[in-house]
C-alpha positions in Angstrom: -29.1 -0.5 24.4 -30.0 1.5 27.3 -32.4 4.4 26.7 -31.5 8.1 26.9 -33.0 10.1 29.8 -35.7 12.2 29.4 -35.0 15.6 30.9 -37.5 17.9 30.3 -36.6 20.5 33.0 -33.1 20.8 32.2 -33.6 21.6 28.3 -36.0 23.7 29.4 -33.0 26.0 31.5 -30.7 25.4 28.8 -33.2 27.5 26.2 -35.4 30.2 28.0 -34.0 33.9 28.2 -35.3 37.0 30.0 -38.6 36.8 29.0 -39.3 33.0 30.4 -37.7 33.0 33.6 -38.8 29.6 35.4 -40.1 29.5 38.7 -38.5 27.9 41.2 -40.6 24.4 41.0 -39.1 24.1 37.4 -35.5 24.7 38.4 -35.5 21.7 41.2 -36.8 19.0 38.8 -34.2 20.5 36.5 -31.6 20.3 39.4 -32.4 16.3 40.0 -32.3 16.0 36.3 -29.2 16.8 36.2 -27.7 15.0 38.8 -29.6 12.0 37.6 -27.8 12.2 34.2 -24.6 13.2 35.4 -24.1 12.0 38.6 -22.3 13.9 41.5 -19.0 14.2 42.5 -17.7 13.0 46.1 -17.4 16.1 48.5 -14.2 16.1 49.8 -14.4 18.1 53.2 -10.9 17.5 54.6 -9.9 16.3 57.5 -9.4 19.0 60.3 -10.4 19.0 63.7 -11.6 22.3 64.0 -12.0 24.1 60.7 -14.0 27.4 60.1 -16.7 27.1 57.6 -17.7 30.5 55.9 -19.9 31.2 53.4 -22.9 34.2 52.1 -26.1 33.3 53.0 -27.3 30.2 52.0 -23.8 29.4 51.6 -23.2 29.5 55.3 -26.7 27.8 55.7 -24.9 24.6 53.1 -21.9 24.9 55.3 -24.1 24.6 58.7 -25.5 21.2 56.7 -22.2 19.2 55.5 -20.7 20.2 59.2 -23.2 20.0 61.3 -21.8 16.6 63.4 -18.0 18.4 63.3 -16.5 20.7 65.8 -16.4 23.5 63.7 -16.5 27.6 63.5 -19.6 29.2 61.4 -18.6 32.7 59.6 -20.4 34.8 57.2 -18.9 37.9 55.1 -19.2 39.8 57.9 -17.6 38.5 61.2 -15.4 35.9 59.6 -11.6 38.0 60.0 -13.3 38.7 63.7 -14.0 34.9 64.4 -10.6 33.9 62.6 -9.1 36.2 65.4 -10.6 35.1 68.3 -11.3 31.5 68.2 -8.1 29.2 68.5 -7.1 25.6 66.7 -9.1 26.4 63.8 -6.7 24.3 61.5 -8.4 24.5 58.3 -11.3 26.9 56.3 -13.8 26.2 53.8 -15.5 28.6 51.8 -18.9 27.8 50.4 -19.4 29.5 47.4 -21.7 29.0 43.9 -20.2 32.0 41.6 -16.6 31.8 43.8 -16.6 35.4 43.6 -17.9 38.7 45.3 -17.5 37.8 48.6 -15.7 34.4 48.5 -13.1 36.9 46.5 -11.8 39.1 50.1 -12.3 35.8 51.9 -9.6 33.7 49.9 -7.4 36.4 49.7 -7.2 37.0 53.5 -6.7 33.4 54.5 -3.8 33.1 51.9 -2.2 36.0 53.5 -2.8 34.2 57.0 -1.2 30.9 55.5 -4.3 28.8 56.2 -5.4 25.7 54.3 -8.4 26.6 52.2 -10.6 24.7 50.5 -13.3 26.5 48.2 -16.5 24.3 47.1 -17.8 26.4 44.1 -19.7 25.9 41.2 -17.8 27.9 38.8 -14.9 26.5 36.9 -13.7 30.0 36.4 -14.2 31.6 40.2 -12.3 34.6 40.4 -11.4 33.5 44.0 -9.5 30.9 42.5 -6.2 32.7 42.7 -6.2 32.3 46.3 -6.7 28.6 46.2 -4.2 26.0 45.5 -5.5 24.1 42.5 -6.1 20.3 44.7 -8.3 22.6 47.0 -10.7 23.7 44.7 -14.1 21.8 44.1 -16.4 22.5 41.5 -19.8 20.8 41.5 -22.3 20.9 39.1 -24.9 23.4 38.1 -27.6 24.4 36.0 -28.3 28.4 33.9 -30.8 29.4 36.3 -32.4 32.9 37.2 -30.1 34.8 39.7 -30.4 33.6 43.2 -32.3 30.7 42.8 -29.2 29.1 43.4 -30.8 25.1 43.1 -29.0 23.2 41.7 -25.4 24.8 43.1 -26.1 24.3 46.7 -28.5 20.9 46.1 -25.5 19.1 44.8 -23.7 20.0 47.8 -25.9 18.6 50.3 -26.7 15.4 48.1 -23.1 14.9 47.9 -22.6 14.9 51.4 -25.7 12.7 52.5 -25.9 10.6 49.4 -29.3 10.6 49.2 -30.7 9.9 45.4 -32.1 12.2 43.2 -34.5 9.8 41.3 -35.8 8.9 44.3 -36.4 12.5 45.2 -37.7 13.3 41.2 -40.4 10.7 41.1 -41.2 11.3 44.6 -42.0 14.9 43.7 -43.7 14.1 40.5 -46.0 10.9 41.8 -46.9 12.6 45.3 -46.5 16.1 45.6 -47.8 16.8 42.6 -51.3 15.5 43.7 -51.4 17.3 47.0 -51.0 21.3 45.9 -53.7 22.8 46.0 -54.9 25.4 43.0 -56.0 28.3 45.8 -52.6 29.4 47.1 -53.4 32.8 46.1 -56.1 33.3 48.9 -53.5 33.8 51.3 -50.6 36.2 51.6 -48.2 34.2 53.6 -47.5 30.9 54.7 -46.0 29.1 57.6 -43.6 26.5 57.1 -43.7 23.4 59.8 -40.5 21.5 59.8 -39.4 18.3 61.7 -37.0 19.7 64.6 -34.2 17.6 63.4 -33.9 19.9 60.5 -33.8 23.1 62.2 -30.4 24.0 60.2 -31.9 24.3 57.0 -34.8 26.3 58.3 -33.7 29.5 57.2 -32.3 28.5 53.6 -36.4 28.5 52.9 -36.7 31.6 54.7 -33.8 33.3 52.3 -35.9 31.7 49.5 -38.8 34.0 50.5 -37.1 36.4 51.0 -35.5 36.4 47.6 -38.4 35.6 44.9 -42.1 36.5 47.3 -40.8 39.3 49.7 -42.6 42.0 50.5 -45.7 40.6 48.5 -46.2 37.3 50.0 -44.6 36.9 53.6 -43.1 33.3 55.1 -42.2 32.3 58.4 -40.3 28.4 59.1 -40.5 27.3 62.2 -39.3 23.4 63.6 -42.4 21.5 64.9 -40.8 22.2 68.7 -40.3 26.3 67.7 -44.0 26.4 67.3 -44.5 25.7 70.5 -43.6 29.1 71.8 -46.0 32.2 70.9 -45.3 32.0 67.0 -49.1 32.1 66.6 -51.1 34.2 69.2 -52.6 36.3 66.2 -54.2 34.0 63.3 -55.3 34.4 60.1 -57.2 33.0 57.7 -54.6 34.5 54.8 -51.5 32.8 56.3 -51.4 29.3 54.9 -49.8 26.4 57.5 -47.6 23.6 55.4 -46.5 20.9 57.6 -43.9 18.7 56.9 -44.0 15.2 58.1 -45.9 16.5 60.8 -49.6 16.2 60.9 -50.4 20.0 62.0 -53.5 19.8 64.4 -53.0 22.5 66.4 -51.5 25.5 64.7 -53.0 28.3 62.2 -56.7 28.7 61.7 -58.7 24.8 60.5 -59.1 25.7 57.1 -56.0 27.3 56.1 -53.5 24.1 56.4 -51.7 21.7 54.3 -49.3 18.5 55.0 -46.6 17.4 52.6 -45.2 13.8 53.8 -41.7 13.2 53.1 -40.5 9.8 52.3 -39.4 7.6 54.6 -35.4 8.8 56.3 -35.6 11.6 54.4 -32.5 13.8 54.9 -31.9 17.3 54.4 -31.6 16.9 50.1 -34.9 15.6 49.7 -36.1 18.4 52.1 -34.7 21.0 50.5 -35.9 19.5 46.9 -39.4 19.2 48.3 -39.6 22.7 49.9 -38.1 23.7 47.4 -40.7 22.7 45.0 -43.7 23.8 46.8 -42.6 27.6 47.2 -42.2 27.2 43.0 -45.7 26.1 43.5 -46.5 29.0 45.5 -44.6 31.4 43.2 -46.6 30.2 39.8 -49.9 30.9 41.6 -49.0 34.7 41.6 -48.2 37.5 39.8 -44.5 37.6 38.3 -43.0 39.2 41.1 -39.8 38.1 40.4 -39.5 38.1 37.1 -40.8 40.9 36.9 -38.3 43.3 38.6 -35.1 41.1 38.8 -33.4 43.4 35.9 -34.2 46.6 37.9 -32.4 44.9 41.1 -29.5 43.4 38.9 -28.5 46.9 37.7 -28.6 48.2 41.2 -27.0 44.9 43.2 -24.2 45.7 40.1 -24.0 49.2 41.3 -23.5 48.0 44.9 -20.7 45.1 43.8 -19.1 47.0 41.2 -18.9 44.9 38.6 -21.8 43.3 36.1 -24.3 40.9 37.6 -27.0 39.1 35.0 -30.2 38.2 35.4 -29.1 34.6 34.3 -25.9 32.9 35.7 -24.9 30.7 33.0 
């Protein structure tokens, strides 16, 4: 009889409410949980020769990812009816999307009108963009309840799907290794500097958005590619901004004393990247104050304002 999976994490963001929101370290072993247990689904991306890929954010950042060897067109909500307009063969679009709504909403119902194939890669079985969709175009992946924005597990699935990288592999490497190499003084500093390989420049901003999303204003981070470094990022150091390399054995950048390395395993791809990064700003985050937690409900209420409709702390 085989024996039932342990998943810690992912009971853990089935239960907690308002008052235990995870940090983001949690929420990525819960993320490879649940694509251990449940496996994931095979993307599907078409075949066109020169389709537009649109998405919000670290939407557009995925979409960058699963078409990054493909002729393709790169719109986000706000240039993609200009870049429809002006580029020509674009003979397919794909919208990027984990709730399939605000945005993604305006952006199915204009390709409908303009008679386009459209293909929306959600994780919501009920996206209100789905009216615009014909029902063999619309992918749903799996997801976990997380806090809003985190958005782990949604766009993680993506990205494993499309290298097919696995996510034991990824869980025990984070557990056995990582685990022993973050330090317990992240809160002398007040920003870091991520160090990437320059082969994943693409993702390089999904982990500035990430910042930007749970530490920002508080604690500050800048990601740069291992070759981006190279040109005045650092003329002004400080012994408060913390330098994590990755696969890269930093020797040169940020003051002596104020730098870290995290080895990735060997032919790593952008999954177990994004899961390891991922992971160490959730270590970063639970050597702070709350910030997060504590004013997501204040933002929700005005982001709801803004949208005009109800946005929750929690995405179920």
């Amino acid at each position: 009889m085989t024996p039932v999976m342990k998943t810690p994490h992912l009971d853990m963001l089935k239960t907690f409410d308002i008052n235990s929101l995870p940090n983001l370290d949690i929420v990525t072993l819960g993320a490879l949980e649940l694509f251990m247990s449940e496996g994931l689904p095979t993307l599907d991306l078409g075949n066109y020769k020169k389709p537009m890929v649109v998405g919000s954010v670290n939407a557009f950042f995925t979409g960058k990812i699963l078409f990054e060897n493909a002729e393709a067109v790169f719109a986000n909500e706000s240039d993609y009816k200009q870049k429809f307009e002006n580029y020509s063969g674009i003979d397919g679009v794909i919208i990027i999307s984990a709730s399939g709504s605000k945005h993604a909403i305006e952006m199915s119902e204009f390709f409908k009108k303009k008679k386009i194939e459209t293909r929306l890669l959600t994780n919501n079985v009920n996206a209100s963009a789905k009216k615009y969709i014909d029902d063999d175009k619309f992918f749903v992946f799996p997801k976990n309840r997380e806090p809003y924005t985190y958005n782990t597990s949604t766009y993680m699935g993506m990205i494993l799907g499309h290298t097919g990288e696995d996510p034991k592999k990824i869980y025990n490497f984070l557990q056995k290794k990582i685990d022993n190499i973050i330090p317990d003084n992240f809160a002398d500093y007040d920003s870091y500097y991520f160090i990437l390989p320059s082969k994943f420049d693409t993702i390089r901003d999904m982990f500035l958005t990430k910042f930007d999303e749970i530490l920002q204003p508080e604690i500050s981070g800048r990601v740069f590619t291992v070759d981006q470094c190279m040109h005045a990022k650092n003329v002004v150091l400080s012994p408060k901004e913390c330098f994590i390399s990755f696969d890269y054995k930093n020797k040169d950048y940020g003051v002596k004393d104020a730098r870290l390395s995290i080895p990735l395993p060997k032919n790593a791809d952008y999954g177990t990247l994004m899961a390891v990064a991922y992971y160490v700003i959730g270590k970063i985050q639970s050597q702070y104050p709350p910030y997060f937690q504590d004013n997501v409900e204040d933002y929700m209420k005005r982001a709801s304002k803004i949208f005009g409709y109800e946005l929750k702390s929690i995405v179920e």
